[in-house]
C-alpha beads as a LAMMPS data file, in Angstrom:
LAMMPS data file: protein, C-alpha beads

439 atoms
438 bonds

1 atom types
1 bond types

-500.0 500.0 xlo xhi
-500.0 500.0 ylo yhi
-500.0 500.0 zlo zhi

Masses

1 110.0

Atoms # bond

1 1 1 197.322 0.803 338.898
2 1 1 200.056 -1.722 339.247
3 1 1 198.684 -5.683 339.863
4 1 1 200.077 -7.837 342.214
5 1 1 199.538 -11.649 342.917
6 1 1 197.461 -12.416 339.179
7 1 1 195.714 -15.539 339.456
8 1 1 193.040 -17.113 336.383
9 1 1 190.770 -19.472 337.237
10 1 1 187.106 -20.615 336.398
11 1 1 184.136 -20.284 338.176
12 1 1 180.229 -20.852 337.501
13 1 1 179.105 -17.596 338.626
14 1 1 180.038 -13.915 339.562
15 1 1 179.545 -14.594 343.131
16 1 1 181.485 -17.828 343.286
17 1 1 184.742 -15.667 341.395
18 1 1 184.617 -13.292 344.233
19 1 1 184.571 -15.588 346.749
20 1 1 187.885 -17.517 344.766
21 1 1 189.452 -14.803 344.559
22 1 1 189.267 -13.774 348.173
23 1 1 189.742 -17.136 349.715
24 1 1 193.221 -17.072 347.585
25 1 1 194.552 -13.650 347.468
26 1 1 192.518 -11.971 350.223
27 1 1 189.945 -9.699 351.433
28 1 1 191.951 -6.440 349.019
29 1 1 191.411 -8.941 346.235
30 1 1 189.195 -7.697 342.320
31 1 1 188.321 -8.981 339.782
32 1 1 190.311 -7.861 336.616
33 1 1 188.234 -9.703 333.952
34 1 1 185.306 -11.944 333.271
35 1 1 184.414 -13.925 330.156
36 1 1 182.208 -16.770 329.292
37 1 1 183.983 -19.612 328.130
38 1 1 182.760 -23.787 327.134
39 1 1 185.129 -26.286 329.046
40 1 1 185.351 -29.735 328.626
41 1 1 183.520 -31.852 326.248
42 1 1 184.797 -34.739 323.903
43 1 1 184.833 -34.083 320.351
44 1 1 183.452 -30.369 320.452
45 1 1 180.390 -32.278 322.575
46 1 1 178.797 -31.763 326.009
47 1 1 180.784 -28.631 326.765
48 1 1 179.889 -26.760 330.240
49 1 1 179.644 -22.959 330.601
50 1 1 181.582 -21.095 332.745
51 1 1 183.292 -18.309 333.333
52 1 1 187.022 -17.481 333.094
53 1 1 188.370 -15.102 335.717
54 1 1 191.452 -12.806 335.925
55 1 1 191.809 -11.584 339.613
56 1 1 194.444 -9.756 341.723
57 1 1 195.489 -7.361 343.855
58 1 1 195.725 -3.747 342.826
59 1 1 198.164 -1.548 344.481
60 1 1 197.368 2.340 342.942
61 1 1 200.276 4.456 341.221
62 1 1 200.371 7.680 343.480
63 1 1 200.497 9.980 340.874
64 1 1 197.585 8.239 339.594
65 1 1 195.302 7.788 342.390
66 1 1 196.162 11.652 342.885
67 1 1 194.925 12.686 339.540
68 1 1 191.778 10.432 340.113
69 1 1 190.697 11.193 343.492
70 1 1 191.309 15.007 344.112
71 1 1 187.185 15.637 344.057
72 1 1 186.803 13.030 346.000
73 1 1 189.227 14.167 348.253
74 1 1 188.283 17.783 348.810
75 1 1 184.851 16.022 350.310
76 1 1 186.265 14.280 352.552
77 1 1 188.259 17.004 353.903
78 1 1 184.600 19.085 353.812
79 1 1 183.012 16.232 356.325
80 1 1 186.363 15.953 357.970
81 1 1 185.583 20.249 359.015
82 1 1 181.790 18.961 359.633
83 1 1 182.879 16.364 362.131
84 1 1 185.675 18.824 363.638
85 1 1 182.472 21.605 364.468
86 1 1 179.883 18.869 365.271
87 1 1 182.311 16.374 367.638
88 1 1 183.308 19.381 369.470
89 1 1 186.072 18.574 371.693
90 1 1 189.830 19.360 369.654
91 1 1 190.289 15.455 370.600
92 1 1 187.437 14.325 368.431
93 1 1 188.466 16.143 365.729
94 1 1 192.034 15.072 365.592
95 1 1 190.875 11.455 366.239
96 1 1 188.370 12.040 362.993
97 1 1 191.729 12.986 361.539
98 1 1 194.077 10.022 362.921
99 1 1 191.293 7.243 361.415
100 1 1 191.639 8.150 358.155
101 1 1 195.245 7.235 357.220
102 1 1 194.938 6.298 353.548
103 1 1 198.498 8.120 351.706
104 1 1 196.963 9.450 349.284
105 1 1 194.225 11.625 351.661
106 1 1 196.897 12.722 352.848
107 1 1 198.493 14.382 350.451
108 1 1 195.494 15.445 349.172
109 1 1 194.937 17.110 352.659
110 1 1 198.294 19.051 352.216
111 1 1 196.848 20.969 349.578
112 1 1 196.537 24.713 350.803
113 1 1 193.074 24.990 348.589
114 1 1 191.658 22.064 350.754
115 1 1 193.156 22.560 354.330
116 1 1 191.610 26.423 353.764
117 1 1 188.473 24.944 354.756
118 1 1 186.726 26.669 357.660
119 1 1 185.078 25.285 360.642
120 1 1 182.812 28.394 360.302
121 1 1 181.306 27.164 357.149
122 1 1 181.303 23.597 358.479
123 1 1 179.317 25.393 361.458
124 1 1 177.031 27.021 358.717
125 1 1 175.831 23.844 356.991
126 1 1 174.630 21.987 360.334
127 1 1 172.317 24.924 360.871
128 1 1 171.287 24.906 357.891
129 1 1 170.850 20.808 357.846
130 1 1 168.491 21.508 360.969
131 1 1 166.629 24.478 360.287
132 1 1 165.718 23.752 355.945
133 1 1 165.774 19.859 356.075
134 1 1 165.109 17.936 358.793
135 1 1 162.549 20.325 360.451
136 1 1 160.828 21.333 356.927
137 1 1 157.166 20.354 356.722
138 1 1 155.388 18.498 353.851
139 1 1 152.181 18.230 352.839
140 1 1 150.653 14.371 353.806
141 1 1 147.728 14.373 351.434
142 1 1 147.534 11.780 349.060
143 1 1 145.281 9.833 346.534
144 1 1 144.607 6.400 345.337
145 1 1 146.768 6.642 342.270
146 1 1 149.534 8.396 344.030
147 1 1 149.350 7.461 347.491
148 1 1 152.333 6.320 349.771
149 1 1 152.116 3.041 350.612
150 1 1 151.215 1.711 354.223
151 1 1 153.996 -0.669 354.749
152 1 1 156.543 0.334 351.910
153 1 1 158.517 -3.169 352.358
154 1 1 155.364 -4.893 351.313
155 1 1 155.633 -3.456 347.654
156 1 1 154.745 -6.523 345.733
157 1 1 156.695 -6.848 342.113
158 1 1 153.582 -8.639 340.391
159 1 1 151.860 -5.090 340.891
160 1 1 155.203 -3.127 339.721
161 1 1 155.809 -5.166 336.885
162 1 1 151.451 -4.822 336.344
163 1 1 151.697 -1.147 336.723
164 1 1 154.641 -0.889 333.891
165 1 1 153.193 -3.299 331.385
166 1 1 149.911 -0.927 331.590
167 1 1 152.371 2.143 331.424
168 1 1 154.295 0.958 328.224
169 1 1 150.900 0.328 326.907
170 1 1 149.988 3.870 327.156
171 1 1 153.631 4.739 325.900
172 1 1 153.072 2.948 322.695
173 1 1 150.713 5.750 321.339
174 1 1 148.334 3.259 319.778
175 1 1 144.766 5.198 320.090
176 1 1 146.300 7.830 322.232
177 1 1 144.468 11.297 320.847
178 1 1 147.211 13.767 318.933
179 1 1 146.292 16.876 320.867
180 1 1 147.659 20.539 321.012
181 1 1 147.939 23.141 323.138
182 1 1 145.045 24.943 321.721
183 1 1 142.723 22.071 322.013
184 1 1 139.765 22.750 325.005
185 1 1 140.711 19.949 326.947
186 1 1 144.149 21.318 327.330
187 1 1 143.725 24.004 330.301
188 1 1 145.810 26.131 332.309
189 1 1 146.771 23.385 334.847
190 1 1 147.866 20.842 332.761
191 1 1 149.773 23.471 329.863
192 1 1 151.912 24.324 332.703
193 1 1 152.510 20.390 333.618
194 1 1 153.661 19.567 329.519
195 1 1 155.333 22.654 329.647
196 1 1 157.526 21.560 332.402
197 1 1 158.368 18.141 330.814
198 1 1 155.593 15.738 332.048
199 1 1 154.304 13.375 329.641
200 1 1 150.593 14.779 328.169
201 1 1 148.704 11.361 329.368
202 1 1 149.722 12.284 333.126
203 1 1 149.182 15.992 332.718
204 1 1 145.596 15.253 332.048
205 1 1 145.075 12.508 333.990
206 1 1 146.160 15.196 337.136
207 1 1 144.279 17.913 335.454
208 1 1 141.167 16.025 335.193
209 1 1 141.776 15.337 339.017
210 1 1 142.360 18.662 340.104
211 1 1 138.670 19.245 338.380
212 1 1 137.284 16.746 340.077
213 1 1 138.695 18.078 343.653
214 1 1 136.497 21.226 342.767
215 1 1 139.744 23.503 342.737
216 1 1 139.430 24.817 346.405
217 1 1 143.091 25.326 346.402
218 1 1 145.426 26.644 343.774
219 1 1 146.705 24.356 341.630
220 1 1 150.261 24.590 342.765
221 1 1 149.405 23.987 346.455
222 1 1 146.809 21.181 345.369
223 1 1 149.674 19.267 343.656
224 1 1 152.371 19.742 346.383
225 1 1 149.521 17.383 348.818
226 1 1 149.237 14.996 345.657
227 1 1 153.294 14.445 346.010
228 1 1 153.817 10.882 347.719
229 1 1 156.697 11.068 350.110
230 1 1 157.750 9.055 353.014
231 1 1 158.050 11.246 355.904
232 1 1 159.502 14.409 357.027
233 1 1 161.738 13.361 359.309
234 1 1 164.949 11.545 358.513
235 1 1 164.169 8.380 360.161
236 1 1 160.449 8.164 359.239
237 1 1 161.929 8.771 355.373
238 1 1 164.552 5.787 355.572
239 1 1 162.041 3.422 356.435
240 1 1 163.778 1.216 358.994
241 1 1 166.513 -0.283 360.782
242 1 1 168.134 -2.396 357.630
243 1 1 167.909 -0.101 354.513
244 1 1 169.033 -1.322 351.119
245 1 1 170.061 0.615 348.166
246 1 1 169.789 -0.140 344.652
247 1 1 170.376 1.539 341.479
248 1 1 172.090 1.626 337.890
249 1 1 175.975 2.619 337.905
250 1 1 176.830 6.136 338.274
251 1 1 173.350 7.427 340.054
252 1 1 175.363 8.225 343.118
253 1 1 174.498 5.391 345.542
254 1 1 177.910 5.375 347.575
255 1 1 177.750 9.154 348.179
256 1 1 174.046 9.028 348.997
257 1 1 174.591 6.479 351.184
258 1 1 177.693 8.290 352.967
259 1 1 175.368 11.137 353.275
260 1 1 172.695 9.688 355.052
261 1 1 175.245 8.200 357.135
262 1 1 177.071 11.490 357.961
263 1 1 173.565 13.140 358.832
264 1 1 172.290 10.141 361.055
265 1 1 175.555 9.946 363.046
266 1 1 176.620 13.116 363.457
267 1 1 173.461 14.980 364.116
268 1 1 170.582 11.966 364.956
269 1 1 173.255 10.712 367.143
270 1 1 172.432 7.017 365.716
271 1 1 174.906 3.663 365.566
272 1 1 175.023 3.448 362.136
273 1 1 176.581 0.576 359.987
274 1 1 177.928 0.500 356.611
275 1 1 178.029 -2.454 354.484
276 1 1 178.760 -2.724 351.048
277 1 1 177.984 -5.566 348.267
278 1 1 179.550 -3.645 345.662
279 1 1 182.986 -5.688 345.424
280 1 1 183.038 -5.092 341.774
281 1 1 184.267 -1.667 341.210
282 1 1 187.709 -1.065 342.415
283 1 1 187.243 2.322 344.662
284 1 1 183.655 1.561 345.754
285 1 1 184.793 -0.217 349.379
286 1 1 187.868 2.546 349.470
287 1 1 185.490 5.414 349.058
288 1 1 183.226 3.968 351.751
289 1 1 185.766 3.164 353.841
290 1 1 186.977 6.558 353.752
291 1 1 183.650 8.047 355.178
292 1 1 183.500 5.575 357.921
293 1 1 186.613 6.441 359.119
294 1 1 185.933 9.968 358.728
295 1 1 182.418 9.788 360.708
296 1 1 183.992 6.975 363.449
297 1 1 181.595 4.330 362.163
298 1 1 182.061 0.331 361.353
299 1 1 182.181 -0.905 357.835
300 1 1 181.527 -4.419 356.930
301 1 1 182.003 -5.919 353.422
302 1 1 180.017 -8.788 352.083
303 1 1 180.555 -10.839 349.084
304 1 1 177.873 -13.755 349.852
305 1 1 174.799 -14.371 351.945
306 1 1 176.154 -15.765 354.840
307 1 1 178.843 -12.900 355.227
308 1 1 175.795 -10.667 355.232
309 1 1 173.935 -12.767 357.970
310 1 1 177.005 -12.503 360.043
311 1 1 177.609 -8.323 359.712
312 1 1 173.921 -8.483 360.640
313 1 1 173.959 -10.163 363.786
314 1 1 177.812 -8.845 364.740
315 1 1 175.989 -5.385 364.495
316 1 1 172.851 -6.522 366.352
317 1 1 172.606 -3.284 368.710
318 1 1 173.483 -0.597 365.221
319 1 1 170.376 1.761 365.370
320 1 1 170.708 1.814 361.406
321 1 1 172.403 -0.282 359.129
322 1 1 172.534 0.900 355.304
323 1 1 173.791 -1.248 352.467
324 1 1 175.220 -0.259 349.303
325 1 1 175.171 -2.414 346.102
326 1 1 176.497 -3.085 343.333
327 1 1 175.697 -0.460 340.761
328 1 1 175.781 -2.737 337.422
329 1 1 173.697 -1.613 334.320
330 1 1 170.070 -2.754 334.732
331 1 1 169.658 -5.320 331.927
332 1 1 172.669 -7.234 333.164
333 1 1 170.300 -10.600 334.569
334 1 1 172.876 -12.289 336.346
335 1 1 173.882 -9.396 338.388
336 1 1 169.889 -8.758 339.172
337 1 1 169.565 -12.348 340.385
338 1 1 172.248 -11.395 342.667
339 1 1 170.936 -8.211 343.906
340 1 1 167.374 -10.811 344.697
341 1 1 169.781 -13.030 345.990
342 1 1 171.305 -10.198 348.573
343 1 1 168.056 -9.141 349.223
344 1 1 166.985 -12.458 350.752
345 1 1 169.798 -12.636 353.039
346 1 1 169.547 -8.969 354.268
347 1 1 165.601 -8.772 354.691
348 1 1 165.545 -4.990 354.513
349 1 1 162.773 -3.091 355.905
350 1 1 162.733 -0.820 353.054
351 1 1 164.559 -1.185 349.749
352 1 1 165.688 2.548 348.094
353 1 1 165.617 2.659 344.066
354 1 1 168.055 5.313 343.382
355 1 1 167.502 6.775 339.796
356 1 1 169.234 10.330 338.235
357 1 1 166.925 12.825 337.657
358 1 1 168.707 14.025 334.535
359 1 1 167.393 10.711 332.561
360 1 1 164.594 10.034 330.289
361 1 1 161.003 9.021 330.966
362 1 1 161.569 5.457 329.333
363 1 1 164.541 5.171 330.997
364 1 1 163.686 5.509 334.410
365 1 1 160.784 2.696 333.510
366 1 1 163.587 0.316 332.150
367 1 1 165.047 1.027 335.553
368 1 1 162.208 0.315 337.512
369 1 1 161.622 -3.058 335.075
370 1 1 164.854 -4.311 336.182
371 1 1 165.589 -3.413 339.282
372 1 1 161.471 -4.903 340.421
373 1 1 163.121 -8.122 341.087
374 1 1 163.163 -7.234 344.423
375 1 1 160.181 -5.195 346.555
376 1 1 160.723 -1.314 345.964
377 1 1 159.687 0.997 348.561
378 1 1 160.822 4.040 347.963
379 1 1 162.417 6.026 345.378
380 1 1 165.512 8.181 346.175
381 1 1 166.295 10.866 342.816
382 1 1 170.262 12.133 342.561
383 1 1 171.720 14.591 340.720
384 1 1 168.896 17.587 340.640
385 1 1 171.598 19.664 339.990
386 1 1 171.960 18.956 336.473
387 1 1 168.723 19.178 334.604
388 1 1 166.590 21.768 334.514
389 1 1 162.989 19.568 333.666
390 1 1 161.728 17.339 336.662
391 1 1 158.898 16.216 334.725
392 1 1 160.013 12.326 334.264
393 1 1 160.135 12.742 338.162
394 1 1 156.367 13.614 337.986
395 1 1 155.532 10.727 336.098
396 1 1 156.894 8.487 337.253
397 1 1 155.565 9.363 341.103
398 1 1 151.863 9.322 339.333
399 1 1 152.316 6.323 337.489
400 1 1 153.521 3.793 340.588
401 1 1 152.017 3.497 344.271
402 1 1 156.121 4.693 345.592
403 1 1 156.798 7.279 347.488
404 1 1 159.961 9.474 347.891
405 1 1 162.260 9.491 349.371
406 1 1 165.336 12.061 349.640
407 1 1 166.362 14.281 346.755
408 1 1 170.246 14.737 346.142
409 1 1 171.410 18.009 344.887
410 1 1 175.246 17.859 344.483
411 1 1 178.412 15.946 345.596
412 1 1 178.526 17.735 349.127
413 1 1 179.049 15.415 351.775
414 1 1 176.752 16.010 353.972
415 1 1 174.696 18.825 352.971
416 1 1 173.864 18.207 349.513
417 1 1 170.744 15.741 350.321
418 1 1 167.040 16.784 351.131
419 1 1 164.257 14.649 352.904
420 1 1 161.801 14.741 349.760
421 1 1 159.017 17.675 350.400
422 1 1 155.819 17.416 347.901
423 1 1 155.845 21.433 347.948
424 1 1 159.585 21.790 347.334
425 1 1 159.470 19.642 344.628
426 1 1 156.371 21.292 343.114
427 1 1 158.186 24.812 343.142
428 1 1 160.716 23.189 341.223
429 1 1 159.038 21.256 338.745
430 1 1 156.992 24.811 337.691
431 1 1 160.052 26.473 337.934
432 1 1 159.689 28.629 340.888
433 1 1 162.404 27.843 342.831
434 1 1 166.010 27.505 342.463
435 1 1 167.524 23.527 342.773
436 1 1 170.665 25.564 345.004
437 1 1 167.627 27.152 347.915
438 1 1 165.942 24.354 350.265
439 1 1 163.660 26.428 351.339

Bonds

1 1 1 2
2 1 2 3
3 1 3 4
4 1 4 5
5 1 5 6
6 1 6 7
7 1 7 8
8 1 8 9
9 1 9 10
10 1 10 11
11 1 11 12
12 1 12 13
13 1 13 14
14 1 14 15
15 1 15 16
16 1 16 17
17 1 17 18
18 1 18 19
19 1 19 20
20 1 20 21
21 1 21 22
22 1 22 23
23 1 23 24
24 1 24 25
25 1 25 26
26 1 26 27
27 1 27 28
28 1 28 29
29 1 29 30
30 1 30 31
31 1 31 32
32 1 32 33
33 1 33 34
34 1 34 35
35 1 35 36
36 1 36 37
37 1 37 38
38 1 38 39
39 1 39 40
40 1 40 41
41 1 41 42
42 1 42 43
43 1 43 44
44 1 44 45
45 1 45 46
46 1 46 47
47 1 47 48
48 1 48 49
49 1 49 50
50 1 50 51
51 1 51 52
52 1 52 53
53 1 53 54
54 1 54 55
55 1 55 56
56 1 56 57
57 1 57 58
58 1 58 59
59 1 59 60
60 1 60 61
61 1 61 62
62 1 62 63
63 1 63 64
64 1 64 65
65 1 65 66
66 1 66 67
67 1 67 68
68 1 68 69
69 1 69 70
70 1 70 71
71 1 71 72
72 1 72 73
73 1 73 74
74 1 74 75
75 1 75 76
76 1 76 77
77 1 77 78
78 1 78 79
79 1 79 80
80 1 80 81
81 1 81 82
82 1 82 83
83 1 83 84
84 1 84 85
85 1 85 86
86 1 86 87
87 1 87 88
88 1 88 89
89 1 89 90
90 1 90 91
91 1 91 92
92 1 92 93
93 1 93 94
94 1 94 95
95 1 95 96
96 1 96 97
97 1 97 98
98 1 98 99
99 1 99 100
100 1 100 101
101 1 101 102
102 1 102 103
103 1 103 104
104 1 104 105
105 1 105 106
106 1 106 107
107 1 107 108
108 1 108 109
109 1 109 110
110 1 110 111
111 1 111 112
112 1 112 113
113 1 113 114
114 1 114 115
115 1 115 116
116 1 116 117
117 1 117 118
118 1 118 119
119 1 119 120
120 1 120 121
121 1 121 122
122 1 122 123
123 1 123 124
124 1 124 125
125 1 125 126
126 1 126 127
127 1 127 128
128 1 128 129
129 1 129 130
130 1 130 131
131 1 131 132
132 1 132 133
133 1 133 134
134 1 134 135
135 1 135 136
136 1 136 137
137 1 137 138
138 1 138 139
139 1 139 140
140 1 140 141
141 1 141 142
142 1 142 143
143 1 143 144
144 1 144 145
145 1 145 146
146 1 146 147
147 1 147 148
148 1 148 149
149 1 149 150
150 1 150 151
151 1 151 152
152 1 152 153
153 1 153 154
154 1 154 155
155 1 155 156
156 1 156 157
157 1 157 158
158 1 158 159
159 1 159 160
160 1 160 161
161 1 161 162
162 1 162 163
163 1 163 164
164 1 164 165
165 1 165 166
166 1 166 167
167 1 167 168
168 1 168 169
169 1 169 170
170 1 170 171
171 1 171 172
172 1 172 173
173 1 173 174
174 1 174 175
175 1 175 176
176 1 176 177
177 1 177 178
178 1 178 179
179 1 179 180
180 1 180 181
181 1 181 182
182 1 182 183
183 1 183 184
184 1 184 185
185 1 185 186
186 1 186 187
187 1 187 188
188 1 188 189
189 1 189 190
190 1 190 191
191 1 191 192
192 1 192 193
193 1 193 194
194 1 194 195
195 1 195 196
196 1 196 197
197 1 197 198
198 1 198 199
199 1 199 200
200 1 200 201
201 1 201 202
202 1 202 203
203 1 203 204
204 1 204 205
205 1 205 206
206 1 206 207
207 1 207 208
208 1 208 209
209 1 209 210
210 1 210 211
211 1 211 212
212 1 212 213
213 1 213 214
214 1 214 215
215 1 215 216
216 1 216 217
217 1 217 218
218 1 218 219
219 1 219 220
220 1 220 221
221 1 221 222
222 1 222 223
223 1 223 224
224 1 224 225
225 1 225 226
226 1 226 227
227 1 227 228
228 1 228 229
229 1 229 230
230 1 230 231
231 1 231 232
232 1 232 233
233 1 233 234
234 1 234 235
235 1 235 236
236 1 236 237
237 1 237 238
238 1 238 239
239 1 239 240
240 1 240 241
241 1 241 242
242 1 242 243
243 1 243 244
244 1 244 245
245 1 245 246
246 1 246 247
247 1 247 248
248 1 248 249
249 1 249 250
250 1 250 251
251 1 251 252
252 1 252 253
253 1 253 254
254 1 254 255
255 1 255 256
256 1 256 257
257 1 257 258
258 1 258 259
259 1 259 260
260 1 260 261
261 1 261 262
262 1 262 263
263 1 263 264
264 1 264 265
265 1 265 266
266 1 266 267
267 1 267 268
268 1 268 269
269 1 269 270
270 1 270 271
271 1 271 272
272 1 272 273
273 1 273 274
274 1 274 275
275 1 275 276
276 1 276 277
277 1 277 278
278 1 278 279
279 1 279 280
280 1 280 281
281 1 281 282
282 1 282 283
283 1 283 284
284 1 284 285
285 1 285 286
286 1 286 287
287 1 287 288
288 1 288 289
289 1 289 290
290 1 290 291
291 1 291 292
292 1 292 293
293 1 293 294
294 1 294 295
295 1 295 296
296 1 296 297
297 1 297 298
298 1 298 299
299 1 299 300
300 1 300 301
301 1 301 302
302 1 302 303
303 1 303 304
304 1 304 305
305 1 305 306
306 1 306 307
307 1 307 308
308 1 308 309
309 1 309 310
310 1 310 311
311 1 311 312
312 1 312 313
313 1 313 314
314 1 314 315
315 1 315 316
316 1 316 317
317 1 317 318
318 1 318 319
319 1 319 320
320 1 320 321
321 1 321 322
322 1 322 323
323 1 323 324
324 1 324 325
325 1 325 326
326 1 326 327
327 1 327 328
328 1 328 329
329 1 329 330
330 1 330 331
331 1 331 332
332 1 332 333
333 1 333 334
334 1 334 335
335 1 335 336
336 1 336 337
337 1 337 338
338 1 338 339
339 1 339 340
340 1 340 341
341 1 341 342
342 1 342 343
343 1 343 344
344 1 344 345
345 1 345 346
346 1 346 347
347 1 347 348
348 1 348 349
349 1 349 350
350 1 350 351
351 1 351 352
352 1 352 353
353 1 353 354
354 1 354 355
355 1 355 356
356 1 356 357
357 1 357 358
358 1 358 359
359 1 359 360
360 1 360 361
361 1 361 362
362 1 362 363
363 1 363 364
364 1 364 365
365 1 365 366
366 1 366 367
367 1 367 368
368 1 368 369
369 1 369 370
370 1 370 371
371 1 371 372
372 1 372 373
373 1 373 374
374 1 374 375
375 1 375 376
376 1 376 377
377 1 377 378
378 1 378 379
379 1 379 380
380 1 380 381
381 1 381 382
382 1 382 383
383 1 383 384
384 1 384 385
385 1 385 386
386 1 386 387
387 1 387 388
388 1 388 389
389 1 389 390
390 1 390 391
391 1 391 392
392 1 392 393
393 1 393 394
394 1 394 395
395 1 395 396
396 1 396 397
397 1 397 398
398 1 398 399
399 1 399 400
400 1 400 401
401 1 401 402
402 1 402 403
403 1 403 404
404 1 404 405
405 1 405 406
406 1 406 407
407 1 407 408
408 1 408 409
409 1 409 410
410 1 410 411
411 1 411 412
412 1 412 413
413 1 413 414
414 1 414 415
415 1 415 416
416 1 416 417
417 1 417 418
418 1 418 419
419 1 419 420
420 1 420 421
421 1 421 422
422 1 422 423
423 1 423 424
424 1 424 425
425 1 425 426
426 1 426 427
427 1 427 428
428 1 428 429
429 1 429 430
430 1 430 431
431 1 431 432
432 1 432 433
433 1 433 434
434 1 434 435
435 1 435 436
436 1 436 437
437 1 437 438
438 1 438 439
């Protein structure tokens, strides 16, 4: 990456650098660098805080970009074939391919590995889409300590923050009993539960449940109504018209988000609107970018509150609007006050915590610590495809009143995403299903 039109300046706060450095060098501007610095003073006395910023513009290297991208690349050339079999018409599909004019795409398009693409197999994954995800059933049974919540935006964060000071608790082992498999209160049900990963507090807290319930069904199908999901249809699952996702960096957000988007537009026919907070990492507004232009749909980019407000009321008739944040590390405080911050100028109807499923148990509750600063109302797990123990998933489902949301399996644009099914998840938590077969 070459930089173009440096400037250094101070400013109070995160936000107020990105705004600087927009006002001066324009809406293309980053930040390069950010550290905390004392100004002023008299004597080494009464010096302020602030923070000194490096910003510019950032024009990529091509052989660079190239190098960085080609992934990336090869899916958006696989929803560039979706659009081409959904949109129908050879005009739609060469207009798909007219909006998106970034160089580099289209070299990568040249490539005879990408351009071999099919429309058949395009053709393939929208029946599939259809006929395993959006029509699949779940089970809508649920209990008081894992029960879906009526309104999901009403999650308060007193009760999350409640629920993981009571967890931790638990955690800390102090009085917990040292048991064994052997040991009579370990049966069949909740061996198979520790087996699979989940922690031995919630495998007999369910087990003791399933008891209770008098065992008219089979464990396995008992558990898969236990599961608390949002819905099984795509709409029902997002929550709302203004959807907000949040997460720790490198969960996947962007290409969730994109996914959701593809699916809604293409086959729920919807207005959908993307907007994006995350002005911090370099490719983040590129990447999304690149699927709107792809999918035909508006972008907006917002760097304070009142840039929000106005994408919200420009986009007034958008059937869905879905906004991607910032995905700094979770015990970064100033960053979290600004996610609370964007979340009072958005007013979701349903905030998304997206999490990896290939994390630990303690992890995923530092997650949900930090990120609590604003109402949760669903969770949304990524990256299924690389572990092989969903047992933190389990956990943390039984621990907290949140349902599911969508499950991500892969980097697939837009078939690698499943609306969240209590018995699909069940299969795989036990091991009876493969992570690659929806159905």
């Amino acid at each position: 990456m070459k930089v173009e039109q440096q400037i250094e300046y101070e400013a109070k706060s995160d936000a107020e650098a990105i705004q600087v450095a927009r006002d001066r060098l324009g809406r293309e501007a980053v930040i390069l660098s950010s550290r905390p610095v004392k100004l002023g003073g008299m004597l080494g006395f009464f010096k302020r805080d602030a923070l000194w910023i490096t910003a510019g513009v950032l024009v990529p290297d091509q052989e660079e970009l190239l190098k960085e991208s080609r992934e990336r690349m090869v899916a958006f050339q696989h929803l560039l074939e979706v659009r081409r079999a959904v949109g129908g018409p050879e005009a739609q599909a060469q207009s798909a391919q007219q909006a998106y004019a970034e160089p580099a795409a289209n070299t990568a398009f040249s490539s005879p590995a990408v351009a071999a693409a099919p429309v058949a197999v395009a053709t393939r994954v929208v029946q599939a889409y259809e006929s395993n995800v959006v029509q699949a059933p779940i089970a809508t049974t649920v209990t008081a300590t894992m029960t879906a919540p009526q309104s999901a935006s009403t999650k308060d964060v007193d009760e999350i923050k409640t629920i993981l000071s009571n967890v931790l608790d638990r955690l800390g082992g102090v009085g917990l009993p040292s048991l064994s498999m052997d040991d009579d209160i370990v049966d069949g049900s909740a061996e198979s539960l520790i087996s699979a990963g989940v922690d031995r507090a919630v495998a007999l807290d369910i087990s003791d449940e399933y008891r209770e319930s008098g065992c008219a069904l089979g464990f396995q199908d008992w558990l898969s109504g236990r599961i608390p999901t949002m819905g099984s249809e795509a709409t029902v699952a997002l929550g709302g018209k203004r959807v907000l996702f949040a997460g720790p960096t490198g969960v996947g957000k962007t290409t969730t988000i994109a996914k959701i988007a593809a699916t809604q537009s293409l086959w729920g026919n919807k207005k959908v609107v993307l907007m994006t907070a995350d002005t911090y990492r370099i490719a983040a507004v590129e990447q999304l970018r690149t699927y709107a232009k792809i999918l035909g749909i508006p972008i907006e980019i917002t760097a304070d509150p009142k840039e929000t407000q106005a994408a919200i009321k420009k986009h007034k008739d958008a059937d869905l609007i879905l906004l991607d944040t910032a995905g700094r590390s979770h015990y970064d405080g100033e960053r979290l006050d600004e996610l609370r911050m964007l979340y009072e100028s958005f007013m979701p109807d349903t905030v998304h915590l997206v999490m990896a499923a290939n994390i630990k148990y303690r992890d995923m509750l530092n997650v949900i610590e930090r990120m609590g600063v604003v109402p949760i109302s669903a969770l949304l797990f990524t990256k299924l495809d690389e572990t092989a123990s969903y047992g933190t998933i389990l956990n943390v489902l039984h621990d907290f009143n949140l349902p599911v949301s969508f499950f991500t399996i892969g980097q697939n644009v837009p078939n690698d995403i499943e609306i969240a099914r209590g018995d699909r998840f069940v299969d795989l938590l036990l091991d009876n299903a493969s992570i690659l077969k929806k159905d």
